[in-house]
Each structure stands twice: as C-alpha cells, then as structure tokens.
C-alpha positions as CSV (number, residue, x, y, z in Angstrom):
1,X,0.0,0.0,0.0
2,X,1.3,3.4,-1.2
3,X,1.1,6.9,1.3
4,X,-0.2,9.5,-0.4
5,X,2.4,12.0,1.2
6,X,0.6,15.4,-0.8
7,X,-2.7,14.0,0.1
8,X,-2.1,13.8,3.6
9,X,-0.1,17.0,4.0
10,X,-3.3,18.9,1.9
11,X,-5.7,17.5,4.5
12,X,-3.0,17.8,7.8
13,X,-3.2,21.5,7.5
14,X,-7.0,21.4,7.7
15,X,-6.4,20.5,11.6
16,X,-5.9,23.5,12.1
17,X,-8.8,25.9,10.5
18,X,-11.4,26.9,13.0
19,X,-15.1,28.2,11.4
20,X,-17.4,29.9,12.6
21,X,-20.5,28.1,12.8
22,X,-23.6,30.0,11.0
23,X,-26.3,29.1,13.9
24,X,-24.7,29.2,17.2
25,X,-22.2,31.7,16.0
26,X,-19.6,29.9,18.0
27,X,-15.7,28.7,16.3
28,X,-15.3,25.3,16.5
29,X,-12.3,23.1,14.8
30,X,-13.5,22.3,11.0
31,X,-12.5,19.0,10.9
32,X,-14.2,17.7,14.1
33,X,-16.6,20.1,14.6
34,X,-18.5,20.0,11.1
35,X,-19.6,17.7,8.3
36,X,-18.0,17.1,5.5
37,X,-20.6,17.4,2.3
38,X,-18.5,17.5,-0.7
39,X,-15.9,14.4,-1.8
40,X,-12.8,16.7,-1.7
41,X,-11.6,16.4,1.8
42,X,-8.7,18.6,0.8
43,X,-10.8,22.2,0.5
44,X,-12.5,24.3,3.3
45,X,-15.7,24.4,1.1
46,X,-16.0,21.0,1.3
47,X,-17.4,21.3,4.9
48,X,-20.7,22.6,6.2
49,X,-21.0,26.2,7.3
50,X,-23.3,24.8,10.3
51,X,-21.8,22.7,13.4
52,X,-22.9,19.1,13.7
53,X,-24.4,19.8,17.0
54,X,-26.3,22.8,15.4
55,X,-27.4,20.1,12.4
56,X,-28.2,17.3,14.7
57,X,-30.6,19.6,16.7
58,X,-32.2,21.0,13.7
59,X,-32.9,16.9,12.5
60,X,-34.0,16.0,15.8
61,X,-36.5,19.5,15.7
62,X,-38.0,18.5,12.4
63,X,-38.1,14.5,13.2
64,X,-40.1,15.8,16.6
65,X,-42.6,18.4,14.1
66,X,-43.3,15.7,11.3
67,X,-44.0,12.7,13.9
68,X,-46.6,15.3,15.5
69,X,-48.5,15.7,12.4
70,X,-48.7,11.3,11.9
71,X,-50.9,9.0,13.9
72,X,-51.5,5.3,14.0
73,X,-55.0,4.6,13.6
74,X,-57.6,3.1,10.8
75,X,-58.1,5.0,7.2
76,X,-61.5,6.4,7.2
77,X,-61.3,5.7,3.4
78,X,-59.6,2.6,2.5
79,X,-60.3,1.7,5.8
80,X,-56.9,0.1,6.4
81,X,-56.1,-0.7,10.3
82,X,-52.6,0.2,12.0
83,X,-51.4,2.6,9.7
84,X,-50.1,6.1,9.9
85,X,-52.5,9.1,9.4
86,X,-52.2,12.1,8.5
87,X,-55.4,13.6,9.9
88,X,-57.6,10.9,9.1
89,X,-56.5,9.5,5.6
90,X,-53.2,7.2,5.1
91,X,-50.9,8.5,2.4
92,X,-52.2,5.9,0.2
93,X,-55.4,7.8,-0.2
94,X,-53.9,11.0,0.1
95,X,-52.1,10.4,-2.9
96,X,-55.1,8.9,-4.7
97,X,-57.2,11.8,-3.6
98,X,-54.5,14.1,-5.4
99,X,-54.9,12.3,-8.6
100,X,-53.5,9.1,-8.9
101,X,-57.3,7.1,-8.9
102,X,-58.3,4.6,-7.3
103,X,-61.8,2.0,-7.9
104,X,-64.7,3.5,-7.7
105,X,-65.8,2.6,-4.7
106,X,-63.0,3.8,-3.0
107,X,-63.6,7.3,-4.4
108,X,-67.3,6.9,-3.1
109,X,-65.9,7.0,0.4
110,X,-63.6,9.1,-0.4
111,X,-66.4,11.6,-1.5
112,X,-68.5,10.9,2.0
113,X,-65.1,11.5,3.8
114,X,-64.6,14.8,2.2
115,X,-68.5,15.9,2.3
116,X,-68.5,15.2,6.0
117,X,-65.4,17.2,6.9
C-alpha cells in the first residue's frame, strides 16, 4: 500500500482551521466540529457552514414536528387498520385523492369522507 504523502499533507493542515459556525455563531475546529458534504476532503468548502451539533438539533427539531402531524390509527377511506394518518386519511389515499385514482368505490368514500369534513 502506497502513502499518499501530498494527500495527507493537503488534508493535515485542515487540523488547524477553526469556522465559525452560521447558527450558534460559536468557532469550533473544522475538521471535528463540522460535516464534511462534498468528496474533496482537501478544500475548506467542502465542509458545512453549520456545526454538527447545530445540524443534529435541527434533524432531531423536524423529526419531533413531522412525527406530530402522523398518527397510527384506521383509514376512514380505505379503511386500512394500524397505519399512519395524516389527519384521518393514510398516504395511500392522500395520494389517490391528489390524482393518482383509485376504484370507484374507494372514491365513493372518499367523496363521503370529504363531504363530512
């Protein structure tokens, strides 16, 4: 196995640029301190301009928002038990509602859902 001797000296010198992170505003060390999101490990710009804690509380915020919006519970069109809602309708017959048909008596309760609602 060959060292890639420029490779690592490119990379080495990256151990010692701090950023500033765009969120928290605080300068944390770019190689531990932020995600890399381009191939080139070599180049500032391939790191993020936002700190992996800042980005792992921003996933965890909109994981907590979009489970809020789902249930578990039964279609009140397809009728489906166990599934996840959004409202009252699965995606399933979301997506159906929006277009993508369905049988037609499946859009008969889909027209007394919507008429009650």
């Amino acid at each position: 196995m060959e060292l890639d001797l420029d490779g690592q000296l490119e990379i080495q010198h990256l151990f010692l640029v701090n950023r500033m992170c765009r969120v928290c505003g605080k300068e944390k060390n770019l190689i531990s301190d932020f995600y890399k999101c381009r191939k080139d490990a070599t180049k500032i710009s391939s790191y993020a301009y936002e700190c992996k804690e800042c980005t792992l509380k921003r996933v965890k915020e909109y994981d907590k928002r979009v489970k809020q919006k789902y249930r578990i519970g039964k279609c009140k069109i397809c009728e489906i038990n166990n599934t996840k809602l959004l409202g009252d309708v699965c995606k399933s017959c979301t997506n159906g509602l929006k277009g993508f048909g369905y049988d037609i008596d499946t859009l008969k309760k889909a027209v007394v859902y919507l008429e009650k609602g």
